[in-house]
C-alpha positions in Angstrom: -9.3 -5.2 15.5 -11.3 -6.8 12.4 -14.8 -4.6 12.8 -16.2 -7.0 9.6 -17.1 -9.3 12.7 -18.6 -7.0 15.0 -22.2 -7.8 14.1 -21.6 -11.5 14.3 -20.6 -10.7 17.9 -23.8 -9.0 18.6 -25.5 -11.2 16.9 -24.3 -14.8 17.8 -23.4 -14.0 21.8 -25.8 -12.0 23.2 -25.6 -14.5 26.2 -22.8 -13.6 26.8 -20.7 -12.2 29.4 -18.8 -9.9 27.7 -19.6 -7.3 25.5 -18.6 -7.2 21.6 -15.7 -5.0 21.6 -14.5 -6.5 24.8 -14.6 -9.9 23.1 -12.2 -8.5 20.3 -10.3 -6.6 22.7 -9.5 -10.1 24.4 -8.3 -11.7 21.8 -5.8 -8.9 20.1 -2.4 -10.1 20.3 -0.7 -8.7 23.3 1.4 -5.4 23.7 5.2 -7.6 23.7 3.9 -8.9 19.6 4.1 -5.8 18.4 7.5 -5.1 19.8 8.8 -8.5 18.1 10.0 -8.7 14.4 10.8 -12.1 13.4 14.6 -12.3 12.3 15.6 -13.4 8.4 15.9 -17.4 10.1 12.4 -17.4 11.6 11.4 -15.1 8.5 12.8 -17.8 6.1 15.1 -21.0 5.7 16.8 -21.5 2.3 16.7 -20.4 -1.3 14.9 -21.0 -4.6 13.3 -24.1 -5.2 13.6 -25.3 -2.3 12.7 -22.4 0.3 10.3 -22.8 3.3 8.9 -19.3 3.9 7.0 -18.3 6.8 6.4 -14.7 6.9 5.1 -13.1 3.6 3.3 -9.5 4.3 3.7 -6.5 6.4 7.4 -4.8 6.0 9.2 -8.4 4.3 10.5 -8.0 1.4 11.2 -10.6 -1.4 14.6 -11.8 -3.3 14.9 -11.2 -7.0 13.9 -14.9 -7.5 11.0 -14.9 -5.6 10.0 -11.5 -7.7 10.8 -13.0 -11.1 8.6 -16.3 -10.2 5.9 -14.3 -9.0 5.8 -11.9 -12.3 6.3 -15.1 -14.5 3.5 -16.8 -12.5 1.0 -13.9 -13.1 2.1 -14.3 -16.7 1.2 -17.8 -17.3 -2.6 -17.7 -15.0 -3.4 -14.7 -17.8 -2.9 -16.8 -20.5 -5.2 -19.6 -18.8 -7.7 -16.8 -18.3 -7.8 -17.0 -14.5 -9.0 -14.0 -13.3 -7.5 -12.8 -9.9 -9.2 -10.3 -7.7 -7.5 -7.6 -5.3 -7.3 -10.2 -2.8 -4.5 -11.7 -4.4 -1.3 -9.6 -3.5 1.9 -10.8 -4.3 2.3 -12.6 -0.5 -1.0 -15.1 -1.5 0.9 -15.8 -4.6 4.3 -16.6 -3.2 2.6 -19.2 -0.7 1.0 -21.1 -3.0 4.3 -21.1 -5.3 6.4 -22.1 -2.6 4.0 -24.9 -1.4 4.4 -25.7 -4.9 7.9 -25.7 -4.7 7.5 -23.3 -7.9 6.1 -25.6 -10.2 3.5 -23.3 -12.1 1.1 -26.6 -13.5 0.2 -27.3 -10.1 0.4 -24.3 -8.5 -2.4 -23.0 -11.3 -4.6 -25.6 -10.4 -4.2 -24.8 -6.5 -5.0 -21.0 -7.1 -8.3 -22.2 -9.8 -9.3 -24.3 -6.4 -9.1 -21.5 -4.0 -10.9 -19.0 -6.0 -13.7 -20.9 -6.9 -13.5 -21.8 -2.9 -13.5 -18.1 -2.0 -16.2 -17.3 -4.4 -18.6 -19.9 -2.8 -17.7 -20.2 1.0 -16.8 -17.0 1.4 -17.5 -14.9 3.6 -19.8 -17.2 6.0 -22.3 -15.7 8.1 -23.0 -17.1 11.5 -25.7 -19.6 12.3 -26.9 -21.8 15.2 -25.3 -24.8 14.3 -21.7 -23.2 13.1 -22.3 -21.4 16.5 -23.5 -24.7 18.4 -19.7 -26.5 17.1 -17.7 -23.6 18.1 -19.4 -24.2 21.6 -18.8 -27.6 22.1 -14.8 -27.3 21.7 -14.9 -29.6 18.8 -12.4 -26.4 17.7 -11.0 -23.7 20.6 -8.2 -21.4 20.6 -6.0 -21.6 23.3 -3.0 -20.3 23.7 0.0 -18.8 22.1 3.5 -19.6 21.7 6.8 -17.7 22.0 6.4 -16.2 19.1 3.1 -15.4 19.7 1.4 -17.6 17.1 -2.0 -18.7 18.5 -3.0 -22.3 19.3 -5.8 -24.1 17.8 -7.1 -27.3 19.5 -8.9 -29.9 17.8 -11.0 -32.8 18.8 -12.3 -35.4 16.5 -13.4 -37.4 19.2 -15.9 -34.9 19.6 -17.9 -35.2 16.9 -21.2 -37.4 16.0 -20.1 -39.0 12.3 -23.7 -39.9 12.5 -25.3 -36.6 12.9 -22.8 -33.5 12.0 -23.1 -32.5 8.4 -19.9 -32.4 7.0 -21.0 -28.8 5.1 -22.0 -26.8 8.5 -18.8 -29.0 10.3 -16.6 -27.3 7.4 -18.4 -23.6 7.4 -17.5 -23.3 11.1 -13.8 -24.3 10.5 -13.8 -21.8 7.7 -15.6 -18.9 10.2 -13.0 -20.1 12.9 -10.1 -19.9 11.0 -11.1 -16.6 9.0 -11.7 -15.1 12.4 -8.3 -16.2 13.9 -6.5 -15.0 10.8 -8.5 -11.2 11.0 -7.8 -11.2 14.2 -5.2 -12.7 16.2 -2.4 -12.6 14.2 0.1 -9.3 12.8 1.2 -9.3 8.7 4.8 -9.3 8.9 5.0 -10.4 12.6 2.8 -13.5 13.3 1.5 -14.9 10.6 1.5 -19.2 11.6 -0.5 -21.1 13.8 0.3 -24.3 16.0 -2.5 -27.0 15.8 -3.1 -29.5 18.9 -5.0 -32.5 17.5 -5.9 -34.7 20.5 -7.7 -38.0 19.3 -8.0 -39.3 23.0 -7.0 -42.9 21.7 -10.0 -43.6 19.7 -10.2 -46.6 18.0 -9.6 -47.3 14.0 -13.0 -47.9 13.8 -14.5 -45.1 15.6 -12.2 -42.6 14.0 -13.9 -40.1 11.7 -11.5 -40.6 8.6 -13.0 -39.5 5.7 -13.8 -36.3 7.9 -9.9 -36.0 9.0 -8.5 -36.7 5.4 -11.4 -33.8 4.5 -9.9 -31.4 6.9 -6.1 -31.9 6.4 -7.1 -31.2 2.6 -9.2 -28.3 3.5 -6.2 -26.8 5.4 -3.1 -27.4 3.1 -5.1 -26.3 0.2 -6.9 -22.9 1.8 -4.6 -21.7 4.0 -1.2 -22.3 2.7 1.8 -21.8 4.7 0.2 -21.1 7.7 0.8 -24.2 9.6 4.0 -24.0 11.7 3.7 -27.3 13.9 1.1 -30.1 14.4 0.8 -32.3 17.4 -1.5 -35.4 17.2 -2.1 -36.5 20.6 -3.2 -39.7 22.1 -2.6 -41.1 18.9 -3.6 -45.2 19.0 -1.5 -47.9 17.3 -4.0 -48.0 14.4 -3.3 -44.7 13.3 -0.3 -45.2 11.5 -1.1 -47.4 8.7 -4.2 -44.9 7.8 -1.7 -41.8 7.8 0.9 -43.8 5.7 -2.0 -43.9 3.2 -3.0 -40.5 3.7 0.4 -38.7 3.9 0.9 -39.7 0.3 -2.1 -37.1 -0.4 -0.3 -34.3 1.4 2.6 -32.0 0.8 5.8 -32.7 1.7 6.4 -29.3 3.7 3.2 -30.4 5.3 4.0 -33.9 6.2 7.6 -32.7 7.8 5.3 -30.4 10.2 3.3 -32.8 11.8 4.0 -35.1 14.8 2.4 -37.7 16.2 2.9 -38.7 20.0 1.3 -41.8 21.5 0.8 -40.1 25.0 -0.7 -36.9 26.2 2.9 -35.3 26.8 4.5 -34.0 23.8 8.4 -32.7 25.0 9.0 -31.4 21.6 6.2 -28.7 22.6 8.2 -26.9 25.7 11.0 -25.4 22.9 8.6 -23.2 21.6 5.4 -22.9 23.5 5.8 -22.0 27.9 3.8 -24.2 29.5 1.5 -21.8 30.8 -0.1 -21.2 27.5 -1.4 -25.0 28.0 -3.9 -27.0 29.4 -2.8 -29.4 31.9 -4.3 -32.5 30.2 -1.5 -31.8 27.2 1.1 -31.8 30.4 0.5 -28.0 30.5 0.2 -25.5 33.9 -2.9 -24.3 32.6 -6.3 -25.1 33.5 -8.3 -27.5 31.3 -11.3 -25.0 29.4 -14.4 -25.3 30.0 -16.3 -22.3 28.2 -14.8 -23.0 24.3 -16.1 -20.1 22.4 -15.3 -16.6 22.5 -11.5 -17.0 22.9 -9.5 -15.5 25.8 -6.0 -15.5 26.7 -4.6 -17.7 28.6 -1.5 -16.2 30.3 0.8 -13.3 30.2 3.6 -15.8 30.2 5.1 -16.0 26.4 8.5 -16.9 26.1 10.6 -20.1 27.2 13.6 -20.1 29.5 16.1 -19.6 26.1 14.1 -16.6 25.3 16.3 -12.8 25.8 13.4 -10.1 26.1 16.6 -8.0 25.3 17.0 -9.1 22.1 13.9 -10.1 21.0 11.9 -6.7 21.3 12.1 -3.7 20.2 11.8 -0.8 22.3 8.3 1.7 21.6 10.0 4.7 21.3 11.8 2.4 18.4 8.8 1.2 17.3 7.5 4.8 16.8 10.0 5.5 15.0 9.6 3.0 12.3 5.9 4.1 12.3 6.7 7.7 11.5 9.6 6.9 8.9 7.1 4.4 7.0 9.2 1.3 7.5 5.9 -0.7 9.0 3.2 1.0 7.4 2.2 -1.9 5.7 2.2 -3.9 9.4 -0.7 -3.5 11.6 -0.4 -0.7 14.4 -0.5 -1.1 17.7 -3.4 -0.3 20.0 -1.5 -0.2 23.4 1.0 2.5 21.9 -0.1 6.1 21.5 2.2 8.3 19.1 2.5 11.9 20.2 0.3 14.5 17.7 3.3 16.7 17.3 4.8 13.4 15.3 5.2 15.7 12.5 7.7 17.9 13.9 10.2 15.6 14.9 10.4 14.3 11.6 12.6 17.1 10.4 13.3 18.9 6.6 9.6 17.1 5.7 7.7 19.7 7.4 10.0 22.6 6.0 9.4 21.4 2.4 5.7 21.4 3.2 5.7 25.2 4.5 7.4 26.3 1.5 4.7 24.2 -0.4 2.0 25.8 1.5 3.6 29.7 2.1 0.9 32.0 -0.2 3.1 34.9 -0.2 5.4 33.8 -3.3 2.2 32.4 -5.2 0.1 36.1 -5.0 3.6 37.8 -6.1 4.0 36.1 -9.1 0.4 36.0 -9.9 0.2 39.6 -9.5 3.1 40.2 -11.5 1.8 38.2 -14.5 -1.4 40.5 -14.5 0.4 43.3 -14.2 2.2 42.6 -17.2 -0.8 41.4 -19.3 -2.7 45.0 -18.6 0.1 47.5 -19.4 1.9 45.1 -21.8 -0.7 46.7 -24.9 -0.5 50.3 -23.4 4.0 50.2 -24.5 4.0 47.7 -27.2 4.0 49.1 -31.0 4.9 48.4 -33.9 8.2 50.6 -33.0 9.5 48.8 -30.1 11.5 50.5 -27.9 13.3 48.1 -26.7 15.4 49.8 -23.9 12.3 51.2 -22.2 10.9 47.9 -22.0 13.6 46.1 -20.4 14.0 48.8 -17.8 10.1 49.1 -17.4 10.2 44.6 -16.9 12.7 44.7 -14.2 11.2 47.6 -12.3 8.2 45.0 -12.3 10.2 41.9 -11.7 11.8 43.4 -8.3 9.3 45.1 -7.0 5.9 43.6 -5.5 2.3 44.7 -6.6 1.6 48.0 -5.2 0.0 50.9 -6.4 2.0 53.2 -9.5 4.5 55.0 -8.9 3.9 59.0 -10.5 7.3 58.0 -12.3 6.3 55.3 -13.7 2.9 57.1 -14.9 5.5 60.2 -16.3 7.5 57.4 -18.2 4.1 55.9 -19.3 3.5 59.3 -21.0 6.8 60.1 -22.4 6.9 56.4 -24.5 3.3 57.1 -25.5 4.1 60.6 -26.8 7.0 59.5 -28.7 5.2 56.4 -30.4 2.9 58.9 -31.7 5.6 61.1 -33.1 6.9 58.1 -34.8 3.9 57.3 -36.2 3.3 60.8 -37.6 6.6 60.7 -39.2 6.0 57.3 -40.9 2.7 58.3 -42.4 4.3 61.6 -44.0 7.4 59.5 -45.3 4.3 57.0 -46.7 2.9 60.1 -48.7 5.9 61.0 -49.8 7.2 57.7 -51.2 3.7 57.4 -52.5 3.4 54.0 -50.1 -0.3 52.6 -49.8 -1.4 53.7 -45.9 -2.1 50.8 -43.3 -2.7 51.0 -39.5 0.0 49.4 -37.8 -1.5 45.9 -36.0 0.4 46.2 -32.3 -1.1 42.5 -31.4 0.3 41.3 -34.6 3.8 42.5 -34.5 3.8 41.6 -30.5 2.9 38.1 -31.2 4.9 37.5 -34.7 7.8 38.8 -33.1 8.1 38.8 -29.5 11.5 37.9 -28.6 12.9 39.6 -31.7 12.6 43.2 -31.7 14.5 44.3 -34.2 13.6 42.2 -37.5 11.3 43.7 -39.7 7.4 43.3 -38.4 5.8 43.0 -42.0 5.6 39.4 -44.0 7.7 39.1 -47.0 6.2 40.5 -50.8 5.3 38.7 -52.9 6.0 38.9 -56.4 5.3 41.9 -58.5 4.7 43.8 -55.4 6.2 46.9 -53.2 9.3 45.3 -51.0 8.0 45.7 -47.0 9.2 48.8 -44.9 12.3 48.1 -42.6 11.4 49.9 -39.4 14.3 50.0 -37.0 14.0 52.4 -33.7 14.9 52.8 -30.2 14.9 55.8 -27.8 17.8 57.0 -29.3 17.5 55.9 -32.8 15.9 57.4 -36.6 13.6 56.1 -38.6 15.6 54.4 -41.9 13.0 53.8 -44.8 14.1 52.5 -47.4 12.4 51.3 -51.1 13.9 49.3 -54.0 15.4 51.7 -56.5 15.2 54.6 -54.1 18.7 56.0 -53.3 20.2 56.0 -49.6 20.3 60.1 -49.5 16.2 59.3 -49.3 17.0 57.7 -45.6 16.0 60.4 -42.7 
């Protein structure tokens, strides 16, 4: 339920009967609509051009055509520098294309109306006199269909040309039908509304024209594609040359929706609305209304004798599945059905995956590893590499957690250590005796100048005019071999 008109609750019907939240609790669509998912003929009839769409959000999804149109059309409003706001998803672009029938010149200037619209009148706060209209049942909800698509009824008759003002008369239509669309119907599931326009056979001359053509407008250009089916009721002889004038203003989808009936019956009515969601003066079973404003439903009584409950719904343990698998995420949930808090668990490998995410014991093993390498890794590395004693001493660390040393390991530690040093001792006297300058051997250096190549020399090349470098080669088993330009291979030890 919409909580954005919680405080206009509070504020506007504090006389009330009923309290807030039991006023939005009323009109929630009922437990059956969530069940129902309109199929790809009541989603949809026809392709391209010429496609009448009534569905557009929640779990739908949209042909390539429909795709390409809609990239192509955000395209072209760029270049005219028409700046659209989050507001305007993909599904507010597709209705006004398709009302367009996809032509982009006049589709641009729709969406340039609306947003200037949207910036101005939106969103209205309550008042007395938008709350004084809503009361008098100039405008009511009542109703729904068998599709569950809620029924607005309204009465020009009603109003006092001579002392509504338009402006308020128009800000109450726009906080009615903002409320209904928040409200009472489901993206993805019920998305239309059916409008009852009864004139009670008023005369040409009493009839509120400029105010009617004002409000067709306001609905074919502000909320597009919502209209499923108009009925004008009570509709006097004198009507008809008026709306031949006036139909020329209005779309064709729009014109093909609306009916006109002479009489208070309307036959057309019983193959998609059961009687019992209306009042008996529109030949209904229902009870004319009396108290116009908060809405309430009617009766739990939906579907017409050609409807198959069967068919039609889902079942809830279905419906909970296509919650957990993400299928409607995008649709609004429903508040009669509660999904189990062990959900997770019966969604299978997902929660598996996340243990092994989540599991800490892998994650401290190879962080301890990695430090355990960075501290000794100085402590064996030389400029003589043994490079046998390392590989051994890197798997023993590899297969083995973090725990504390083993004496062997200490022993070893102390036998590498001693034999680096011999090295080193023999180096230096084979330096003196070659009469090579002395340097202190750089462990970092040769570690990071050489690190996965052990055995090439250590030292950078000479450069001209000096000594050639020192070839070191070693290994646990190995001699030294030092050898000098011009110095004969009996020198090598």
């Amino acid at each position: 339920i919409n909580a954005e008109y919680m405080g206009d609750f509070v504020n506007a019907f504090q006389d009330s009967s009923m309290e807030p939240n039991q006023i939005l609790v009323e009109v929630t669509p009922p437990r059956e609509a969530y069940l129902y998912f309109p199929t790809e003929e009541e989603i949809r009839i026809g392709k391209g051009e010429t496609e009448l769409r009534r569905i557009f959000e929640g779990h739908v999804t949209y042909d390539e055509f429909e795709l390409e149109k809609i990239r192509a059309f955000r395209a072209e409003l760029a270049k005219a520098n028409i700046e659209l706001d989050s507001y305007w998803q993909n599904s507010h672009l597709l209705r006004f294309l398709i009302a367009n029938k996809f032509r982009f010149d006049k589709a641009m200037n729709s969406v340039r109306d609306h947003v200037a619209w949207r910036k101005t009148k939106l969103p209205v706060n309550i008042s007395n006199p938008i709350e004084n209209i809503l009361r008098e049942g100039i405008m009511y909800q009542f109703g729904r269909d068998h599709r569950f698509r809620p029924i607005l009824v309204i009465n020009p008759y009603k109003i006092d040309v001579s002392k509504v003002d338009t402006e308020i008369f128009m800000d109450a239509m726009t906080y009615f039908l903002e409320f209904i669309l928040k409200n009472m119907f489901l993206p993805g599931q019920v998305e239309n509304w059916v409008i009852i326009i009864d004139l009670n056979n008023m005369s040409f001359l009493s009839m509120p024209i400029n105010l009617m053509k004002q409000i067709f407008g306001y609905l074919q250009n502000n909320y597009r594609s919502r209209l499923f089916r108009m009925y004008v009721m009570n509709t006097p002889f004198s009507i008809y040359v008026p709306w031949s004038i006036a139909k020329s203003f209005l779309e064709e989808n729009t014109v093909k929706k609306i009916n006109f009936i002479k009489s208070p019956k309307a036959p057309q009515m019983w193959e998609h609305i059961n009687p019992d969601q209306v009042e008996e003066k529109f030949d209904g079973k229902a009870p004319n209304l009396t108290t116009f404003w908060p809405p309430k439903p009617v009766s739990p009584n939906y579907l017409t004798p050609k409807d198959d409950p069967a068919t039609m719904f889902i079942t809830e343990e279905k419906y909970i599945q296509l919650l957990r698998s993400g299928a409607i995420e995008k649709n609004r949930k429903s508040p009669y059905i509660t999904i189990p808090e062990d959900a997770a668990k019966v969604q299978g490998s997902e929660i598996p995956e996340q243990k092994k995410v989540e599991e800490p014991k892998e994650e401290v093993k190879q962080g301890e590893t990695k430090t355990e390498t960075k501290q000794e890794a100085p402590k064996q590395e030389a400029p003589v590499k043994v490079e046998e004693t390392k590989e051994q001493t890197e798997v023993k660390k590899v297969q083995q957690p973090k725990t504390e040393e083993k004496p062997e390991q200490v022993a070893e530690a102390d036998e590498n250590k001693q034999r680096i040093d011999k090295l080193e001792h023999k180096l230096e006297e084979k330096k003196e005796e070659l009469s090579l300058p002395t340097k202190e051997p750089e462990v970092s250096k040769v570690e990071q100048n050489q690190p996965e190549q052990p055995d090439q020399p250590a030292q950078q090349q000479p450069q001209e005019g000096e000594n050639p470098p020192v070839v070191i080669e070693g290994g646990e088993n190995q001699a030294l071999n030092v050898q000098e330009e011009g110095q004969p291979k009996e020198s090598k030890e």
